[in-house]
Backbone bond lengths (Angstrom), bond angles and torsions (degrees), N, CA, C in turn:
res aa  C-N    CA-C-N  psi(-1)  N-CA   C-N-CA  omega(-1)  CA-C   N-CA-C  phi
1 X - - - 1.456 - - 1.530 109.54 -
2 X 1.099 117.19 145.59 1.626 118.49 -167.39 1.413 101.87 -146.43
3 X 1.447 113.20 104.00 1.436 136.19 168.92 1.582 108.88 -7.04
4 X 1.122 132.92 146.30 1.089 142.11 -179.93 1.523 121.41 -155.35
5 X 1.613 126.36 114.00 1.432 120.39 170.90 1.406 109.72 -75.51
6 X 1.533 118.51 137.85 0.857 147.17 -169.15 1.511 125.92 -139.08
7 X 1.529 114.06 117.94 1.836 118.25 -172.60 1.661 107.08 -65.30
8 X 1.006 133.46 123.75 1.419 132.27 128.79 1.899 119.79 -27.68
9 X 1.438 103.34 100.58 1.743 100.72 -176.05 1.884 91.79 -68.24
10 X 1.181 130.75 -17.76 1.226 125.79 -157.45 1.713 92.69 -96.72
11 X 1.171 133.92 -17.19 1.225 133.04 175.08 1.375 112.34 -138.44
12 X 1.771 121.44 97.95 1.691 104.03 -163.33 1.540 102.41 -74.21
13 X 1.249 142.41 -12.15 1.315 124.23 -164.05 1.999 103.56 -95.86
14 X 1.238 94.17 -11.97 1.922 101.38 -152.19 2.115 81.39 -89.10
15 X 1.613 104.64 137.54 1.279 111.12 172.67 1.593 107.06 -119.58
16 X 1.289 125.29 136.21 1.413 142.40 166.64 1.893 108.98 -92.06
17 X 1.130 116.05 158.22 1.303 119.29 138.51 1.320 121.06 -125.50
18 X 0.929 95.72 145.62 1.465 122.89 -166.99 1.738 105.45 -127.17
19 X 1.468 108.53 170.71 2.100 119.39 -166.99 1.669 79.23 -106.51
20 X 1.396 118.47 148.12 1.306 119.78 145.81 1.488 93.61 -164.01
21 X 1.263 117.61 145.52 1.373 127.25 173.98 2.091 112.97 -74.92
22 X 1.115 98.31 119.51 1.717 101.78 177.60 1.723 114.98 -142.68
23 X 1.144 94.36 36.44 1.782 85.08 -165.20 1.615 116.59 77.63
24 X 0.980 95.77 -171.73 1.715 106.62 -170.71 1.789 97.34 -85.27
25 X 1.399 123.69 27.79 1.281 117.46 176.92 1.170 101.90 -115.66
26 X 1.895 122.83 -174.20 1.088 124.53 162.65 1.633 114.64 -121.02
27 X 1.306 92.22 144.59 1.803 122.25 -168.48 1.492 116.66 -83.99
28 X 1.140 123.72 93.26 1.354 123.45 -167.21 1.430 106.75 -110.88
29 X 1.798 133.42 100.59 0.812 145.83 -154.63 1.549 115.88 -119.67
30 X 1.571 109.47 135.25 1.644 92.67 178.13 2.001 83.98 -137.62
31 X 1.598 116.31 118.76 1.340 125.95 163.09 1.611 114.94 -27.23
32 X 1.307 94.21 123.84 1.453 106.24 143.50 2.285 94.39 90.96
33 X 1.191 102.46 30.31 1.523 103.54 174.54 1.720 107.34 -134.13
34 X 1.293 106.24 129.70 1.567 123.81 -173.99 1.420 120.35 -31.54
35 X 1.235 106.35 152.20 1.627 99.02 -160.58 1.566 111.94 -94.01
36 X 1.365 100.50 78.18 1.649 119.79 156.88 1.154 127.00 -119.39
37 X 1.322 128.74 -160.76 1.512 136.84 172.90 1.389 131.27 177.57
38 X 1.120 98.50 159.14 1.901 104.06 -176.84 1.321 118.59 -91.42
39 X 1.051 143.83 144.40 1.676 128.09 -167.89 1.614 88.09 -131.37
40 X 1.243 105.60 105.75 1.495 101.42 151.41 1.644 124.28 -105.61
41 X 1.207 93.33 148.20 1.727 108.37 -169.17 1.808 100.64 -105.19
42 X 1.024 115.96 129.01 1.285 127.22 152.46 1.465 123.71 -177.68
43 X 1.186 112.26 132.98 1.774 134.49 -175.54 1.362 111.52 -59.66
44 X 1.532 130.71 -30.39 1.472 123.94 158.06 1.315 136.83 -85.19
45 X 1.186 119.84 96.36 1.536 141.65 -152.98 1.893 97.47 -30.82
46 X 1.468 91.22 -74.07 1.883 109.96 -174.05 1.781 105.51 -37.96
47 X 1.405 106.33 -56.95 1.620 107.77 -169.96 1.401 99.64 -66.97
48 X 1.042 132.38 -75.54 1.773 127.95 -173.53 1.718 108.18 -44.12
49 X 1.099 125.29 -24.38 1.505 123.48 173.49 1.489 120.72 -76.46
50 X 1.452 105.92 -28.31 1.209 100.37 -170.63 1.294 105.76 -102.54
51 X 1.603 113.68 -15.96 1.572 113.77 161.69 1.101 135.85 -70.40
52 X 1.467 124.03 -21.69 1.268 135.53 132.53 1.204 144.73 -34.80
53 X 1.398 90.07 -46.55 1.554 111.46 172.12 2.058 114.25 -57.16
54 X 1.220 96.31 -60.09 1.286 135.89 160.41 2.028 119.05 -37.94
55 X 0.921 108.51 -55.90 1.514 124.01 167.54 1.476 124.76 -53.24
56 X 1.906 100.65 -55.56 1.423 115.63 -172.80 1.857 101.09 -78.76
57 X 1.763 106.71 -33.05 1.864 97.53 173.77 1.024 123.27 -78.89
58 X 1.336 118.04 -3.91 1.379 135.23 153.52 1.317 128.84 -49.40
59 X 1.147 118.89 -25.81 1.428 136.85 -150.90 1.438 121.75 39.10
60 X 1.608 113.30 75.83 1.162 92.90 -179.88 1.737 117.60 -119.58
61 X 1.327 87.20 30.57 1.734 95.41 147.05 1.557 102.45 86.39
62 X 1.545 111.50 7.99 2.060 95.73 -177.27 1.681 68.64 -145.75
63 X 2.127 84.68 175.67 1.623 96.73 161.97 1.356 115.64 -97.74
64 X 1.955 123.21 169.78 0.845 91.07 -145.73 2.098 67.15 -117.19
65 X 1.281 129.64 151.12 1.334 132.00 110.10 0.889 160.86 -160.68
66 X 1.728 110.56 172.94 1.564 114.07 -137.83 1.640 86.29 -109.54
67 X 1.992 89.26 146.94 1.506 91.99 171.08 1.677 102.60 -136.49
68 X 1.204 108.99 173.12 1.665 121.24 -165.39 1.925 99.84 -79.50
69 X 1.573 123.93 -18.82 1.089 99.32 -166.13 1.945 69.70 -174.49
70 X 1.762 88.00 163.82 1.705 113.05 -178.24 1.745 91.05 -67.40
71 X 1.201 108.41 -49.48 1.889 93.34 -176.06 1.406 130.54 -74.31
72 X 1.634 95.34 1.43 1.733 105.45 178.42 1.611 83.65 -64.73
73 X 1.588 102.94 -62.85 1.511 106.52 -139.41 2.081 105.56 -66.44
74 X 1.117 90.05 -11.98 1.321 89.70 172.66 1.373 114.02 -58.49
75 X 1.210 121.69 -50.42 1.245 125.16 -167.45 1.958 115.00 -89.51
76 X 1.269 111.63 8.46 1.191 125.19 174.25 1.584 124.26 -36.61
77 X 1.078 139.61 110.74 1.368 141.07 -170.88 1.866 95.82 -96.99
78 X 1.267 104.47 71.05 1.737 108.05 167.43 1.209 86.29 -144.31
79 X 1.443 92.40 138.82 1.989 129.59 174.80 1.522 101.69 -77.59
80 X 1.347 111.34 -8.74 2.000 94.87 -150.75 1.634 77.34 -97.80
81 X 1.652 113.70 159.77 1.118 150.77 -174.54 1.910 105.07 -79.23
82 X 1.469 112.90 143.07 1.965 94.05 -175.63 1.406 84.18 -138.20
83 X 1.407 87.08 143.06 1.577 114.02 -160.16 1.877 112.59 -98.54
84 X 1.692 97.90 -26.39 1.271 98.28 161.21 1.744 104.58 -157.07
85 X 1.305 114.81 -167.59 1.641 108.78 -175.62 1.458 83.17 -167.93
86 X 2.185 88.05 119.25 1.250 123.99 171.86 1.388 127.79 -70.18
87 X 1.311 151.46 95.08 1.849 125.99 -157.93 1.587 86.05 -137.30
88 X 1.657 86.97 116.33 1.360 126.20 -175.57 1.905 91.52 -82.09
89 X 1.110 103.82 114.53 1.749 91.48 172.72 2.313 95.68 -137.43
90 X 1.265 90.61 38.81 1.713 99.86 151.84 1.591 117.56 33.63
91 X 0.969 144.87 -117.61 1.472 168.30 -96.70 1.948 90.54 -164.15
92 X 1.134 121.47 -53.74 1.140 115.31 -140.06 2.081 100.78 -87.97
93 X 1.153 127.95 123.45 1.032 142.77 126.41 1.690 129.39 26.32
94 X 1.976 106.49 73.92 1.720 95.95 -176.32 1.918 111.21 -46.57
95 X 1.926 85.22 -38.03 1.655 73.35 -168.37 1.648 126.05 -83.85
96 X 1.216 87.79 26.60 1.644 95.03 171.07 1.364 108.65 -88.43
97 X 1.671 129.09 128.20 1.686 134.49 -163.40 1.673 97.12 -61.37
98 X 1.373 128.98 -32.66 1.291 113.37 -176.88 1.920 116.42 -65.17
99 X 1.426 96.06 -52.76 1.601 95.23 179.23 1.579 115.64 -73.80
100 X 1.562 98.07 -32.43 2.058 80.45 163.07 1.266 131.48 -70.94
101 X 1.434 119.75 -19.51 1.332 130.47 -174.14 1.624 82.74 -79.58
102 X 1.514 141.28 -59.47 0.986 117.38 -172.54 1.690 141.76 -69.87
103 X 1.760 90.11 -2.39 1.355 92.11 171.56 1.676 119.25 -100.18
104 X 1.474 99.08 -26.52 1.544 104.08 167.22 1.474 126.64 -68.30
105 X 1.896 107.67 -3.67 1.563 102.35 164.25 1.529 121.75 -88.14
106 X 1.929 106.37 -23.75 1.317 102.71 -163.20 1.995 87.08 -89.69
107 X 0.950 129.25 -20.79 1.383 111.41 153.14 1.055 134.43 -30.27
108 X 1.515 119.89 -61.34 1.421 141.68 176.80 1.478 104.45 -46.97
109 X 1.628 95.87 -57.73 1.735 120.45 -150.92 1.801 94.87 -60.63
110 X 1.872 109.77 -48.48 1.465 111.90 -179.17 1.398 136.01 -78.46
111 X 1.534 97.91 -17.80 1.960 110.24 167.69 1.202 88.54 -16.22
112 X 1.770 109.85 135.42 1.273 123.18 -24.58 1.675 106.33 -106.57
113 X 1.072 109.36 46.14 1.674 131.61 172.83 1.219 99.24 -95.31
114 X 1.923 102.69 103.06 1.594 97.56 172.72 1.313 133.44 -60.56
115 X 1.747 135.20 147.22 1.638 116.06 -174.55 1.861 90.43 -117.88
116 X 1.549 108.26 126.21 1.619 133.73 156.69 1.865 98.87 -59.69
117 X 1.340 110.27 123.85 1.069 119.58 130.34 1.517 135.13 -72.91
118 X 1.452 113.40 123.10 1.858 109.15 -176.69 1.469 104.09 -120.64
119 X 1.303 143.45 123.38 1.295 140.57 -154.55 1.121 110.93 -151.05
120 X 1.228 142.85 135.59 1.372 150.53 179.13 1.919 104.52 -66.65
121 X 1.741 122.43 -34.76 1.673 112.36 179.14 1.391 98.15 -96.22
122 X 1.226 110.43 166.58 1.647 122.87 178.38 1.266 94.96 -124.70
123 X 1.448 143.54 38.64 1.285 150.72 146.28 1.462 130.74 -21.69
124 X 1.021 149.86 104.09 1.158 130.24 -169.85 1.403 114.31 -77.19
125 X 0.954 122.99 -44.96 1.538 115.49 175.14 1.728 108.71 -70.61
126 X 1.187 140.14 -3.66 1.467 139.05 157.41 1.874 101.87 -66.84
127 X 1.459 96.94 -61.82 1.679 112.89 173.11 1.436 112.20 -15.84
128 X 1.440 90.08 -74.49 1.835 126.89 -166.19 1.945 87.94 -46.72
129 X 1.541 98.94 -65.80 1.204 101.52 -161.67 1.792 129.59 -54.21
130 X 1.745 91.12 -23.96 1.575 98.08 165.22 1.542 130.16 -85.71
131 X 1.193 109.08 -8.95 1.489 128.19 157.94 1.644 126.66 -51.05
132 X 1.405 76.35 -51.58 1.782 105.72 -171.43 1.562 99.00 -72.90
133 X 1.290 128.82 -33.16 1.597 123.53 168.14 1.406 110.88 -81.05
134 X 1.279 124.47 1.47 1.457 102.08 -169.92 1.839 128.80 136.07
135 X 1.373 76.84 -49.16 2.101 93.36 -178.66 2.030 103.62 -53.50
136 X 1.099 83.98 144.55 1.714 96.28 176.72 1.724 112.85 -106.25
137 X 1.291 110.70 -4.50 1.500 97.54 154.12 1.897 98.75 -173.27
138 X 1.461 105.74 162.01 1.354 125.12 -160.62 1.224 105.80 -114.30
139 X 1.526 138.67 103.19 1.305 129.06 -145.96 1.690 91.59 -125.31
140 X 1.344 135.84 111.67 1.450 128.18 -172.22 1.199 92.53 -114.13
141 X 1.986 106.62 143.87 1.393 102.98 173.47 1.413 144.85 -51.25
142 X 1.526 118.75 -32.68 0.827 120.55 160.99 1.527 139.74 -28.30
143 X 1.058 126.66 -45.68 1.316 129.27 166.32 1.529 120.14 -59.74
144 X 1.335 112.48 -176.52 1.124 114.58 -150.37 1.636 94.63 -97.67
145 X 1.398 114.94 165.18 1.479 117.95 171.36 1.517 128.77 -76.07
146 X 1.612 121.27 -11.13 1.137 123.00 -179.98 1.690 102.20 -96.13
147 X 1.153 110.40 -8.04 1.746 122.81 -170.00 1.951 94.00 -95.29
148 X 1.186 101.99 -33.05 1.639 92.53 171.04 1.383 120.99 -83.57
149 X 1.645 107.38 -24.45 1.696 104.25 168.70 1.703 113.53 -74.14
150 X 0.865 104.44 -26.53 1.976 106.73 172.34 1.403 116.98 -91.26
151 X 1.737 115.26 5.34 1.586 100.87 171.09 1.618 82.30 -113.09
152 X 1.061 136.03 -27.09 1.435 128.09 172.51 2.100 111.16 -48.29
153 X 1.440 93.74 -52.94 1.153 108.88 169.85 1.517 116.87 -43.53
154 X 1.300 123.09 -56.85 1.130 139.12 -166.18 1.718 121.40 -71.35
155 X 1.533 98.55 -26.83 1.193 99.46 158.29 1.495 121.61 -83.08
156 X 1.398 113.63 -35.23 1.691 113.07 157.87 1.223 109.15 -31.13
157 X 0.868 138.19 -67.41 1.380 131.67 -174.23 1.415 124.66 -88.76
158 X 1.420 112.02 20.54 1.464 118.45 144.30 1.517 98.64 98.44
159 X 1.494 115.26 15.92 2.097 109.92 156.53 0.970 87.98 -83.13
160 X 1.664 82.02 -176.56 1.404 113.76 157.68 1.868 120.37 -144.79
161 X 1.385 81.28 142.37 1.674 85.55 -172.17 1.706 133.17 -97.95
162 X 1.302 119.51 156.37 1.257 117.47 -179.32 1.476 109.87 -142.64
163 X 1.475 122.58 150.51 1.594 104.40 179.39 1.598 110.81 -83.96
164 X 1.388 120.27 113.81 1.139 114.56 148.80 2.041 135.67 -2.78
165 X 0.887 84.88 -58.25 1.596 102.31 173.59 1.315 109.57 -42.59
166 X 1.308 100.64 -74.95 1.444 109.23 -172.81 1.747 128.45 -57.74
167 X 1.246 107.64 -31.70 1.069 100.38 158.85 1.544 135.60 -83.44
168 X 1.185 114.12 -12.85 1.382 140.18 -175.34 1.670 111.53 -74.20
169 X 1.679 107.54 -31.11 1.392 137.92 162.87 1.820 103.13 -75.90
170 X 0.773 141.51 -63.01 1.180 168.90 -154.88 2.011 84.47 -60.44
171 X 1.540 101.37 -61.94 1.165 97.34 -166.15 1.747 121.81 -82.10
172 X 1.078 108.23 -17.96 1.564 110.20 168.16 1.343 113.41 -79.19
173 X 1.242 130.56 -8.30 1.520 134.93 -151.05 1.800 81.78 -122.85
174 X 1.340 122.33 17.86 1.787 110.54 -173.02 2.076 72.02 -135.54
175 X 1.046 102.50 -22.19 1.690 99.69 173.28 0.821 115.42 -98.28
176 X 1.029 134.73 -1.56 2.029 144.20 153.01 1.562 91.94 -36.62
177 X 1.623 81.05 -80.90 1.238 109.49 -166.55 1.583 143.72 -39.30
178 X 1.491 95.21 -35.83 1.393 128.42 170.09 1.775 94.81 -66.02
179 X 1.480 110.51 -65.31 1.701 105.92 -171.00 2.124 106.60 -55.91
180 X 1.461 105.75 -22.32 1.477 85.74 -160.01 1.531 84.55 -99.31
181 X 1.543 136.02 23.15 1.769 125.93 -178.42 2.158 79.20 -113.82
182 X 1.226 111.37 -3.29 1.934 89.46 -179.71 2.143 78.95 -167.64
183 X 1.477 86.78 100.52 1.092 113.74 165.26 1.499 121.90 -60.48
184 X 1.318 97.89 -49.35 1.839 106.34 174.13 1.366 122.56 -74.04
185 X 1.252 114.25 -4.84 1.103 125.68 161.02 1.778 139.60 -6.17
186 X 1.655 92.67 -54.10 1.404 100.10 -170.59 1.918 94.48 -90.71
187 X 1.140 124.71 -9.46 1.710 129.95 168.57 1.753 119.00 -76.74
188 X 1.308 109.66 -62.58 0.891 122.69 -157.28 2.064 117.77 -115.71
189 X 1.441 119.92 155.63 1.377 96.68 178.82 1.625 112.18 -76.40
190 X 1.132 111.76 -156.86 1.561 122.27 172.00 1.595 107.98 -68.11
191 X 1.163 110.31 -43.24 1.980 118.62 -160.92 1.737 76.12 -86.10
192 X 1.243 136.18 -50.92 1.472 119.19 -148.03 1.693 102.77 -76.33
193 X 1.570 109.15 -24.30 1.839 95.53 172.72 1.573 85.49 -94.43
194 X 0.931 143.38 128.13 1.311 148.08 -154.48 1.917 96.46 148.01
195 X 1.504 88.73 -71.83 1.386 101.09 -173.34 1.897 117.64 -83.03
196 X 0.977 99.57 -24.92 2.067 121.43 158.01 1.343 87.84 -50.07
197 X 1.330 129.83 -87.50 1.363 123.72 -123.29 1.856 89.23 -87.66
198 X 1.179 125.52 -1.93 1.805 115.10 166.43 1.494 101.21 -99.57
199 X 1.419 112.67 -6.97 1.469 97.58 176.41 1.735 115.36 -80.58
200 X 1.583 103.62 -23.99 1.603 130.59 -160.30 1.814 78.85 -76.65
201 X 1.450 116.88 -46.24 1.816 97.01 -173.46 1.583 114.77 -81.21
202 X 1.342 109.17 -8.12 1.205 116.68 162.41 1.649 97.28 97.39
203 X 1.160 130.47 34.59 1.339 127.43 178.17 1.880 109.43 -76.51
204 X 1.470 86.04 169.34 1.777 94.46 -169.47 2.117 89.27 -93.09
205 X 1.745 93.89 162.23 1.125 90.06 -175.34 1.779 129.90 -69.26
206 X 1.819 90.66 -20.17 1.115 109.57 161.42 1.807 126.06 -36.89
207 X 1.095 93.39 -61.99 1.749 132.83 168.85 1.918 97.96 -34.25
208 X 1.288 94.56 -80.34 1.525 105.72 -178.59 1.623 115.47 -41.73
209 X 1.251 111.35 -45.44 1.459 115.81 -144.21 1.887 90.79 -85.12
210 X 1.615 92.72 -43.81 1.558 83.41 170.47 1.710 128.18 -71.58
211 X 1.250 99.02 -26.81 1.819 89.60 177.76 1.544 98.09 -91.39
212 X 1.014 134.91 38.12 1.732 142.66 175.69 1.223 118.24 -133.77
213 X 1.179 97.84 0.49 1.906 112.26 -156.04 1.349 116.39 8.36
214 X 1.586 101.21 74.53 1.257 147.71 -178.52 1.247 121.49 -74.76
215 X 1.313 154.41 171.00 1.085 155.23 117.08 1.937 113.66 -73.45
216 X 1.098 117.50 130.25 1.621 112.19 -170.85 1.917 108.63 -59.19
217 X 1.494 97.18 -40.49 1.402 95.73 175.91 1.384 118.71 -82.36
218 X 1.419 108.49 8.84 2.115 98.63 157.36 0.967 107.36 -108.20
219 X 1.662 130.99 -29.88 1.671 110.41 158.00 1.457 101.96 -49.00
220 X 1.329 151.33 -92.72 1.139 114.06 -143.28 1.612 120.74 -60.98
221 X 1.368 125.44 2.74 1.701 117.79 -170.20 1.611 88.10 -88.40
222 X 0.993 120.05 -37.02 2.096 126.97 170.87 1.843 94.51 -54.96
223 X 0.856 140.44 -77.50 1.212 157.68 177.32 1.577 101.42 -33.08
224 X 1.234 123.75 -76.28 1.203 98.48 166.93 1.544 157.77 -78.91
225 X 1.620 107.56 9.75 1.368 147.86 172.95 1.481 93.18 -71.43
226 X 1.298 122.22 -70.31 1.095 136.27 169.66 1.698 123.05 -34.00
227 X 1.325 99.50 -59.46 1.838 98.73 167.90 0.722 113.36 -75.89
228 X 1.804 155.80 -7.49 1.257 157.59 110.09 1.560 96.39 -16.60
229 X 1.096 128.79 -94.34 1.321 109.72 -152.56 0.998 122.10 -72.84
230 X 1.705 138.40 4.56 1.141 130.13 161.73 1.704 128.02 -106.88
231 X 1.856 87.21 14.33 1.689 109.27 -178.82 1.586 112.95 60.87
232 X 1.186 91.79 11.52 1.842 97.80 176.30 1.791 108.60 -64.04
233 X 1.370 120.22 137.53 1.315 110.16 159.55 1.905 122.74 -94.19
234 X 1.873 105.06 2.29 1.898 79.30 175.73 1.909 72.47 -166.11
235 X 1.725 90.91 177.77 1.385 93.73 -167.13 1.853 122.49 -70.97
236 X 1.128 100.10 -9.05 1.726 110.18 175.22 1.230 87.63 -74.52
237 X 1.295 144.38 -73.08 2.003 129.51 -171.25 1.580 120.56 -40.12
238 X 1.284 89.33 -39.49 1.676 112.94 -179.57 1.636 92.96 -46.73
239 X 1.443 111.72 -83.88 1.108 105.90 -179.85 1.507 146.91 -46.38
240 X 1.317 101.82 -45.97 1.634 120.73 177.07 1.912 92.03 -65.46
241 X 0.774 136.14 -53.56 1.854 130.54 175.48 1.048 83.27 -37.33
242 X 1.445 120.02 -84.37 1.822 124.63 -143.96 1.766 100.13 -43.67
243 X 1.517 118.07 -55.21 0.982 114.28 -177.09 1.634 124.14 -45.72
244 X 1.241 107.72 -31.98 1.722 121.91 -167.16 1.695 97.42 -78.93
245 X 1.547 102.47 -36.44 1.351 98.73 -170.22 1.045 121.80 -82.78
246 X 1.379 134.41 -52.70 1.494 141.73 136.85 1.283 130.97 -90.74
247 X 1.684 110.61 89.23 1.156 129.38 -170.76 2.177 102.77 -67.91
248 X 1.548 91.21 -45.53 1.419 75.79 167.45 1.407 160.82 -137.05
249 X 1.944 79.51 53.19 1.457 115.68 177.58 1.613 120.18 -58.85
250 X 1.693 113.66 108.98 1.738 88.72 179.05 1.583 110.78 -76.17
251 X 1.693 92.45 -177.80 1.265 126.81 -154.06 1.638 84.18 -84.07
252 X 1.559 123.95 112.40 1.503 121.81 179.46 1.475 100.81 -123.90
253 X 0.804 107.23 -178.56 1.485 118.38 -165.71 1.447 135.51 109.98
254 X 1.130 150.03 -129.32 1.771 157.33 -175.64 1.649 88.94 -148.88
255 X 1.000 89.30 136.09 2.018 117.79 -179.37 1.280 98.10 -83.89
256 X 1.396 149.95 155.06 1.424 169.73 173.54 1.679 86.80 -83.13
């Protein structure tokens, strides 16, 4: 028999323990709720106990248990049916081949029992990468605890989740990038530094229109849009501005 915390249905906050046999895990029970369960997996005794603990005072509507490792739970002596499976993998790295290989087996192993990723980074490419094996949602500590009972939830009912955050990070940091690959950016369109940076080598419009596959008379309607907005009156101002303005903008464009 192996100790087990257990809710009082007559008091939801007050916990007893009680003996019930469950395998080498622990049985976190609250009376009078359908006979399923949550299986969480994690290798650090304290954190998976108290997340358990935590889940079921939560009310989040299943039982919860937790085991020390994917081969504990294999060998689990519980009758009740599990509705999803939690795998706490901490600190350590989806895209490392050991923990993906181990999450892309208990995928396999749980078809069609969805498996939660719970992870200490909110990485997006870790994210991405637990997706890509299988997991139906990516739960990073960071967030809040009522935001993990409603993406837990959410896969119950057959989503799947991702943190907001991270991709939201993900996406300004791909717009960094974009502003620091076209500096002129916030001046000019895409086609008009196009036509800047052959004006900066001093090419003829001829020049432009053919390596732009241009028409000659829209290089100059670009050309003069352009000295409009930099109040230039001819193409020597054109340039000497550009220079003043982005001193250390490179030279982009197609080479002659």
């Amino acid at each position: 028999m192996v100790p087990t915390i257990q809710l009082d249905s007559k008091s939801p906050g007050a916990l007893e323990f009680v003996s019930r046999k469950a395998g080498n895990g622990i049985h976190l029970h609250r009376h009078g709720l359908t006979e399923s369960c949550l299986a969480l997996l994690d290798e650090r005794v304290l954190d998976r106990q108290c997340l358990a603990q935590c889940l079921t005072a939560y009310g989040i509507g299943k039982e919860i248990l937790s085991f020390g490792s994917i081969e504990e739970w294999r060998h689990q002596e519980n009758a009740l049916s599990i509705s999803a499976i939690l795998l706490n993998v901490g600190s350590r790295k989806v895209t490392d081949a050991r923990t993906g290989s181990e999450i892309a087996d208990l995928v396999n192993e749980a078809h069609p029992v969805p498996v939660v990723i719970l992870a200490d980074t909110d990485d997006l490419e870790q994210i991405l990468k637990a997706l890509n094996y299988g997991a139906k949602a990516y739960i990073p500590s960071s967030i809040r605890f009522e935001i993990c009972v409603e993406a837990v939830n959410l896969v119950l009912a057959g989503g799947t989740f991702v943190p907001a955050s991270s991709v939201l990070a993900q996406h300004k940091a791909i717009d960094t990038t974009v502003d620091m690959a076209r500096p002129m950016a916030s001046v000019f369109t895409e086609r008009q530094e196009e036509v800047v940076q052959a004006l900066r080598r001093g090419k003829a419009n001829k020049i432009i229109a053919h390596e732009l596959n241009l028409r000659e008379s829209t290089v100059k309607v670009h050309i003069r849009n352009i000295m409009k907005k930099l109040k230039a009156t001819n193409r020597t101002e054109v340039v000497y501005k550009l220079n003043e303005m982005f001193p250390g903008a490179h030279l982009l464009g197609r080479s002659s």
